[in-house]
ROFI-155596 format. One record per residue (C-alpha): residue number from 1; x, z, y negated. Coordinates in steps of 0.05 Angstrom, whole numbers, plus 5000, padded with zeros to 4 digits. Layout:
# ROFI-155596
PT     n      u      w      v
PT   NUM      X      Z      Y
...
# end
This chain:
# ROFI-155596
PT     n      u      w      v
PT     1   2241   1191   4820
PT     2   2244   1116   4823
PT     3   2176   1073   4824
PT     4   2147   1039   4886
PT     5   2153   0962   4888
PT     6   2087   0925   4885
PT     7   2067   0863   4891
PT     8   2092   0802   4937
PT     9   2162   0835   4943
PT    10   2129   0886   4980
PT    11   2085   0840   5022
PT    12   2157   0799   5037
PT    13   2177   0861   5064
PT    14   2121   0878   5107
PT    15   2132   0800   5138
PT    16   2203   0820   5164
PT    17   2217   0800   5239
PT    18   2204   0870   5273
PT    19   2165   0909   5219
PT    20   2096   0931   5251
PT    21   2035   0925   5199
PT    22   2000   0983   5196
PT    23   1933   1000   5210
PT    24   1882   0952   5176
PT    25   1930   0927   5126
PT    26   1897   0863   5100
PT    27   1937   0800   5089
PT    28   1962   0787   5012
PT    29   1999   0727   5019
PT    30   1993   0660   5042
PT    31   2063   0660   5068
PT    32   2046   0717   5122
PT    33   1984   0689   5131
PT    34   2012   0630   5162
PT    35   2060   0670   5199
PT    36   2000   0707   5229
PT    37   1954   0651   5242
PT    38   1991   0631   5319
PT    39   1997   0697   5345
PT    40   1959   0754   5362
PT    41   1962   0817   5321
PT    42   1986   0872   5374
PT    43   1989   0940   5353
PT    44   2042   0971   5381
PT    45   2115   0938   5406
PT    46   2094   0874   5445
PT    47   2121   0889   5530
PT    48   2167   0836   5554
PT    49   2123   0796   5602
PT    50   2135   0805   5678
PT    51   2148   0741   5728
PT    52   2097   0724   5769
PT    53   2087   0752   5834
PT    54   2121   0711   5887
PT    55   2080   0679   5940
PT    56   2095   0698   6004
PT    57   2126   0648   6039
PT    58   2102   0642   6113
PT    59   2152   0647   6168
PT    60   2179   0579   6200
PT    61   2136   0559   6259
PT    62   2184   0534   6314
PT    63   2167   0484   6348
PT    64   2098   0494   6392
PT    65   2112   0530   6462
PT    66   2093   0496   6524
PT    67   2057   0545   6573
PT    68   2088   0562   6632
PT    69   2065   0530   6699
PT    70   2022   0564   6741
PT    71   2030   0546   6812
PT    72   1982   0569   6869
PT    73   2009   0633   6908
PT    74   2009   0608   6970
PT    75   2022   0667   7002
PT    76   1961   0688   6987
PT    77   1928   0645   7034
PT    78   1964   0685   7095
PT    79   1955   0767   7109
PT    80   1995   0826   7089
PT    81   2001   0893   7112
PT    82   1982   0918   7043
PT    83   1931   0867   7007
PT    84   1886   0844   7080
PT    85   1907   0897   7129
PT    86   1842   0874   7177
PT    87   1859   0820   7185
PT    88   1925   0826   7185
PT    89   1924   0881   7238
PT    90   1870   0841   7285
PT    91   1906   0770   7280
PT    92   1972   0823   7305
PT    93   1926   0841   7360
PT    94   1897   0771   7372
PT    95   1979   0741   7369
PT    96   1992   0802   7428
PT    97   1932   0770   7470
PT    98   1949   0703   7472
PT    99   2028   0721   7493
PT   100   1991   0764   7549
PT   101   1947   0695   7568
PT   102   2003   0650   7569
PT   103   2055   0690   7606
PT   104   2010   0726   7649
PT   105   1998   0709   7724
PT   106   1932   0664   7714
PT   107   1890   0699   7770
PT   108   1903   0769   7730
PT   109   1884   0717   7658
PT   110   1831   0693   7691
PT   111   1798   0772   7712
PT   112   1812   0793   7642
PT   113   1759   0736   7618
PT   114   1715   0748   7674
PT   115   1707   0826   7655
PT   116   1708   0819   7578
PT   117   1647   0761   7589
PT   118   1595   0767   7544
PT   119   1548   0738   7596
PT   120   1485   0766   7609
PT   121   1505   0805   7673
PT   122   1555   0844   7633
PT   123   1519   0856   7575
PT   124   1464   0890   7619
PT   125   1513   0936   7647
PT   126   1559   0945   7597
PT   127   1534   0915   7528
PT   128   1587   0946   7483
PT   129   1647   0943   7525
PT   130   1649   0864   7527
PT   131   1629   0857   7460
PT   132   1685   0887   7437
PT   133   1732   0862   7498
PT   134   1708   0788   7483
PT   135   1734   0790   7408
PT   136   1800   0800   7437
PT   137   1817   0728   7468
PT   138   1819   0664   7429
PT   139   1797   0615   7470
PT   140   1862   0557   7471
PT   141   1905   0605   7449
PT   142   1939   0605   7381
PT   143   1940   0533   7385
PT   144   1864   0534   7374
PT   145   1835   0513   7303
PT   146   1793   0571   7309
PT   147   1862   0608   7311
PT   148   1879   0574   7240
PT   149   1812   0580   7217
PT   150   1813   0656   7238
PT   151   1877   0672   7192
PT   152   1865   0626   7131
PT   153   1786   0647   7133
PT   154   1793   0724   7142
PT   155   1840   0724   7089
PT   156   1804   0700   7037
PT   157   1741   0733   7052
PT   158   1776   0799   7056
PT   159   1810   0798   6989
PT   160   1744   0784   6967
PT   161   1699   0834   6999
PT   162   1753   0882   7019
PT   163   1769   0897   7093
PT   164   1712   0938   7126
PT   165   1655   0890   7091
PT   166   1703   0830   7125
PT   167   1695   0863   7188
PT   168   1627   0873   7184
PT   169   1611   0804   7164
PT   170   1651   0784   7231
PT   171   1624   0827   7274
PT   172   1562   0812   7255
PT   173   1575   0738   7276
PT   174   1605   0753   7328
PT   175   1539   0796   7356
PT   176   1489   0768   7334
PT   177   1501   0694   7356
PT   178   1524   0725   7425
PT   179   1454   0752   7442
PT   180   1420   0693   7409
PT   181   1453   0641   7460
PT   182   1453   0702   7525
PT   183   1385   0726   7516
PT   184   1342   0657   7526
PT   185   1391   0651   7583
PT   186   1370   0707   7614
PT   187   1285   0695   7593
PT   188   1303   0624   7634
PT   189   1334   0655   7692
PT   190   1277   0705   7692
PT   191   1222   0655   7693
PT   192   1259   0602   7739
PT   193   1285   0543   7698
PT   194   1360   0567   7697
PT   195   1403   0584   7770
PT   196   1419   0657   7781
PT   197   1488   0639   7767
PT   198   1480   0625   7695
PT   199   1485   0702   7684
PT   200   1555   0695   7704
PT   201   1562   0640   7650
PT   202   1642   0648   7620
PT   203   1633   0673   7553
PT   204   1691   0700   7505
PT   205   1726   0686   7441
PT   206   1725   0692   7372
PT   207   1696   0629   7343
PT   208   1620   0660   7332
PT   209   1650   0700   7283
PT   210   1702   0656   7250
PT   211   1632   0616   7238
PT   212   1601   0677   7216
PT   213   1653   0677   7166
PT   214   1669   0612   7145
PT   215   1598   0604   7121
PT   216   1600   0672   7088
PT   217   1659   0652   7053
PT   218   1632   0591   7026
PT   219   1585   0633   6986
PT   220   1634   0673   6945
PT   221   1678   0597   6935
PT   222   1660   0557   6871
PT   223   1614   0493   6884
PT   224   1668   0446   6885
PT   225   1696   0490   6946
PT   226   1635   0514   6971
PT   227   1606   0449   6995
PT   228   1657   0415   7018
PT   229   1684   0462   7064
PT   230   1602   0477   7087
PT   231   1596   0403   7100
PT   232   1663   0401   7136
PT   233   1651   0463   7180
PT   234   1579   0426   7197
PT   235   1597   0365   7216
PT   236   1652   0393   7269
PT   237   1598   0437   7288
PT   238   1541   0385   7301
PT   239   1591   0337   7333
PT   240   1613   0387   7384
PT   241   1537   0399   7398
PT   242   1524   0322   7401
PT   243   1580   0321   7447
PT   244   1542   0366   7504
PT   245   1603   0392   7532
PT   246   1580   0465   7529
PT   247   1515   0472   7488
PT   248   1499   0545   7490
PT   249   1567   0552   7462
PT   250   1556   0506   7397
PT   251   1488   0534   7390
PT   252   1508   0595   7379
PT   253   1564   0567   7333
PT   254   1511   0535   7283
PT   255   1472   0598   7292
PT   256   1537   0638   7264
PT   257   1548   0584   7214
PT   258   1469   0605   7194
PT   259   1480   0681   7190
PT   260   1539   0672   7147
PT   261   1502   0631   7093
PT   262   1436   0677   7099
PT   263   1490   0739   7073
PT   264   1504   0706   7008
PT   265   1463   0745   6966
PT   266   1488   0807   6993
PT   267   1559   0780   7001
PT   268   1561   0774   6922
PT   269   1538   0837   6909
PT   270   1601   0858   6941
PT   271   1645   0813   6911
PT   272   1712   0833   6882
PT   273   1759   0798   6831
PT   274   1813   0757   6866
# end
């Protein structure tokens, strides 16, 4: 049995590159003392220490994308079967009318005008009848504005409201400004100041209720449309009043003009997304 080496050899040996101390073995030289004195004591095998994480590197941007242009759909402006069949369906009817008035013999025009008259004789007799029968006839044709106005104005207003709302706001125009230019006629004749004839007064067309419209449009139109096109449908208005060329008539376009704006409130309770 040989002895156990004591002493600094043995403290040498526990300093070898490798050799874990053990458990709260205290330090006997000043060799290993130095040897200790940068680096932590670890108890167990020291674990090879692991790289960083990488940072994620964020995808290349490529260059910025212009949006695409968004141009106006024009057709949008004109009816379709599918999206304004109303109006697509009445201006159809109205087109029919006008080839009938222009190709027709002109005394057979002429007694289609005279029985769909919304004058006061007729609407005696037959009240409904030439209401309807006078919204068949545009008054100049297709050629008239109020035949433009008719197709650009419906169609709007229907895609906003939807078709049978259009209609009513139309026929509303369309009634309403009829009896409120006949019926005074009528009070006058009854009392004396207007001829008997003036119940026969010519009356047929469309345009009360294109104004009926046009001003109901306006309200559902943001105010940089709204105005303008109020203003502009106004002024033609008054100045075919001033005029004096037919003054029932333009009355009772203002007064159409009036109903459509007093049927905002009820116009945009109805309102759909374009």
């Amino acid at each position: 049995m040989e002895p156990i080496a004591t002493g600094p050899a043995s403290a040498a040996a526990a300093a070898l590159p490798g050799a874990p101390l053990p458990d709260g073995a205290a330090v006997a030289t000043p060799a290993l003392a130095d040897l200790l004195d940068g680096m932590p004591r670890q108890r167990h095998d020291t674990v090879p220490a692991c790289d960083p994480a990488p940072v994620p590197v964020p995808a290349a941007v490529g260059a910025p994308t212009r949006p695409a242009v968004r141009f106006p759909r024009v057709w949008r402006l004109l009816p379709t079967p599918a999206g304004t069949p109303f109006t697509f369906a009445y201006g159809a009817l109205l087109a029919l009318t006008s080839v009938i008035a222009a190709l027709a013999d002109p005394g057979l025009v002429h007694a289609l005008y005279q029985d769909s008259s919304t004058d006061v004789a007729h609407l005696v007799r037959t009240p409904v009848l030439v209401l309807l029968g006078s919204a068949l006839w545009i008054a100049g044709g297709v050629l008239s504005p109020y035949a433009l106005a008719f197709v650009l104005v419906l169609t709007a207003l229907e895609r906003r409201i939807g078709g049978a709302r259009a209609a009513c706001v139309f026929l509303a125009g369309h009634v309403l400004a009829t009896l409120a230019t006949e019926v005074p006629v009528g009070l006058a004749v009854l009392v004396g100041h207007l001829p008997a004839t003036s119940l026969h007064r010519l009356d047929y067309g469309i345009s009360f209720g294109v104004a009926a419209s046009t001003g109901a449009l306006a309200g559902l139109l943001r105010p940089w449309l709204r105005w303008p096109l109020l203003a502009l449908a106004t002024t033609v208005l008054v100045d075919d009043l001033i005029a004096f060329q037919d003054p029932m008539t333009n009355w009772g376009h203002l007064i159409a003009l009036s109903i459509g704006v007093a049927s905002w409130p009820l116009l945009r309770r109805w309102n759909q997304p374009a």
